[in-house]
C-alpha positions in Angstrom: 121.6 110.1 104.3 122.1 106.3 103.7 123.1 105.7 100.3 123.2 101.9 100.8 120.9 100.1 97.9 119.7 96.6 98.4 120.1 94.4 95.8 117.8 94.8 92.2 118.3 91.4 91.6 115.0 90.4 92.8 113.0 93.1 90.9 115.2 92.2 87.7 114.3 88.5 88.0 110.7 89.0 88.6 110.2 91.2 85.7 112.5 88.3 83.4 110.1 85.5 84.9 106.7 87.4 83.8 108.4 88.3 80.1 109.6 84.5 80.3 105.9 83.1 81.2 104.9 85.4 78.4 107.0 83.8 76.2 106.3 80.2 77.5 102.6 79.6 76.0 103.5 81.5 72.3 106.7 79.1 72.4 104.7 76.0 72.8 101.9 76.8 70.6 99.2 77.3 73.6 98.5 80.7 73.0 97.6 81.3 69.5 96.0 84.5 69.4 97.6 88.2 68.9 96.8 88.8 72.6 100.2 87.2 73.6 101.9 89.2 71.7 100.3 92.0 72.8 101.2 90.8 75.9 104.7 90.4 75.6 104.7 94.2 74.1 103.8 95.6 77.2 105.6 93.0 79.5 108.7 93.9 77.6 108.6 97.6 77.9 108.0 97.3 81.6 110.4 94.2 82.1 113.0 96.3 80.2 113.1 99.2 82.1 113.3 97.8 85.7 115.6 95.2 84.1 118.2 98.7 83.2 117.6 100.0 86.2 118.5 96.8 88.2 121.1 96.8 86.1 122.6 100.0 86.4 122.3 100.2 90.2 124.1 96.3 90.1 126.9 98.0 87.9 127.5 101.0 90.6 127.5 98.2 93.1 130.5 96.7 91.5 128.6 93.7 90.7 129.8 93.4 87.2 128.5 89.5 86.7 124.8 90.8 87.5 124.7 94.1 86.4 126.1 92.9 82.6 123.1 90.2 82.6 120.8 92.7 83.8 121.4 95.0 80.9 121.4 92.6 78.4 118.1 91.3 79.1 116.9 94.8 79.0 118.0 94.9 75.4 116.6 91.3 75.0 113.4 92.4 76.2 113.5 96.0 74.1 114.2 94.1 71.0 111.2 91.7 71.8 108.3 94.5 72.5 109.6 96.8 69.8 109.8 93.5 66.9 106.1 92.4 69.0 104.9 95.7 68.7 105.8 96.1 64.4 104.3 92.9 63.9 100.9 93.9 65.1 100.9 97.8 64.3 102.1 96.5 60.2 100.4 93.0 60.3 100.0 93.5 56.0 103.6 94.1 55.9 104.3 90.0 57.2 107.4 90.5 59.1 109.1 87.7 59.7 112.4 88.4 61.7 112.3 84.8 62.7 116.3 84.3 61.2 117.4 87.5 62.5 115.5 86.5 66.3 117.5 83.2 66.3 121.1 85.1 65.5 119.7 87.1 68.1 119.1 84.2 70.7 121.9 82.6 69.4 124.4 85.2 70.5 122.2 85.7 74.0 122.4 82.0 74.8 126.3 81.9 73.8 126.9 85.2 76.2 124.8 82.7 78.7 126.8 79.6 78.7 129.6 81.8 79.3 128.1 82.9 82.5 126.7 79.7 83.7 130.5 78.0 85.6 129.8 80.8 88.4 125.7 80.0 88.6 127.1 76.0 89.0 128.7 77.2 92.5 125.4 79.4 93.7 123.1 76.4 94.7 120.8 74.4 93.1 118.2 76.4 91.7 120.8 79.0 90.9 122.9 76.0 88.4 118.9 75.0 87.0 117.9 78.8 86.1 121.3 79.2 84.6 121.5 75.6 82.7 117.6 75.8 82.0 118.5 79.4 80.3 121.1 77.9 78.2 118.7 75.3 76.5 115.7 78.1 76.0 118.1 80.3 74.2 119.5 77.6 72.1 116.9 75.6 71.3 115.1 78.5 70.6 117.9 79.9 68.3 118.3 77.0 66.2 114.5 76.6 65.8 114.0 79.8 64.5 117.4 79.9 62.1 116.3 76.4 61.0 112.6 76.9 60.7 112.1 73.8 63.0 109.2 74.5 65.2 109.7 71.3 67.7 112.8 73.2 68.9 111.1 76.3 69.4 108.4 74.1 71.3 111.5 72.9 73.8 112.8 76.4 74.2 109.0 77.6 75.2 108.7 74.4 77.9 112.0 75.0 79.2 111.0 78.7 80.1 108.7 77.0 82.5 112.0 75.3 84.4 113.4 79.6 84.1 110.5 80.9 85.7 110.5 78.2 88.6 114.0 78.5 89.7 113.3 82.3 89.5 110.5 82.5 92.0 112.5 80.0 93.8 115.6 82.7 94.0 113.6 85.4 94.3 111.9 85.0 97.3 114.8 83.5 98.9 117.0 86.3 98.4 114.2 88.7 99.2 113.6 86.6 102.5 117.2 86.8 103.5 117.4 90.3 103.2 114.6 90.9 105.2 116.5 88.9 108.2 115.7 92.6 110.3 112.1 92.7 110.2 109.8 91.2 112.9 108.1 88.6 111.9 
């Protein structure tokens, strides 16, 4: 039995680029119904769980960079579908959690620039997801601690710059992996 795994990264990042171009048209104020949200609930619950499981199978693979993002994006994502999902189940209750969200992508986007020196050295659409992930989560963070919705509005736009350099990664790491297959 072969009990070689190929790498999760790709599933992980697709799963963070559909949650990401979830979040992209709440952030900048083009979606403005509930649908989004309820979107983002189900994104979230799905993106979560393959992002743990390309986590965990990163970990075992003594990737420890990878696996550690992995997970925490899982929790990123569980804490965004489960504060999504209260939000519409209690809409008479007005949650806002938007001070305790921007702690929360505050800490995320700190955790972030501490990872980004090693994503400088991958290639160029490696340094953009990982310099274009530092801005979201900050902007973001200040713009919901401050109640300043332009930077909120920067944080959504830059998702788009996540998502591309995602697809770009993706499908060039899935492509060099398949390097056995026939064309």
């Amino acid at each position: 039995m072969n009990n070689k795994l190929a790498s999760p990264g790709p599933a992980g990042s697709m799963v963070l680029a559909f949650y990401l171009g979830g979040l992209f048209p709440i952030f900048t104020g083009l979606e403005t119904s509930p649908t989004g949200f309820v979107i983002l609930v189900a994104l979230g619950v799905g993106g979560a769980t393959v992002q743990l499981s390309a986590g965990l199978v990163s970990l075992k693979k003594n990737n420890i960079l990878l696996g550690n993002m992995l997970m925490a994006f899982s929790a990123f994502m569980w804490l965004g579908s489960i504060s999504n999902f209260l939000k519409l189940a209690y809409p008479e209750a007005s949650i806002n959690t938007a001070v305790c969200d921007g702690v929360v992508f505050l800490v995320m986007g700190i955790f972030m620039i501490g990872f980004t020196k090693p994503f400088l050295k991958m290639g160029l659409f490696n340094a953009l997801f990982m310099l274009a992930t530092d801005v979201f989560f900050l902007t973001s963070a200040f713009g919901f601690m401050l109640g300043v919705p332009i930077l909120t509005v920067i944080g959504g736009w830059t998702c788009l710059l996540v998502v591309i350099s995602i697809m770009v990664n993706v499908l060039r790491e899935v492509y060099a992996g398949m390097k056995d297959f026939a064309e």
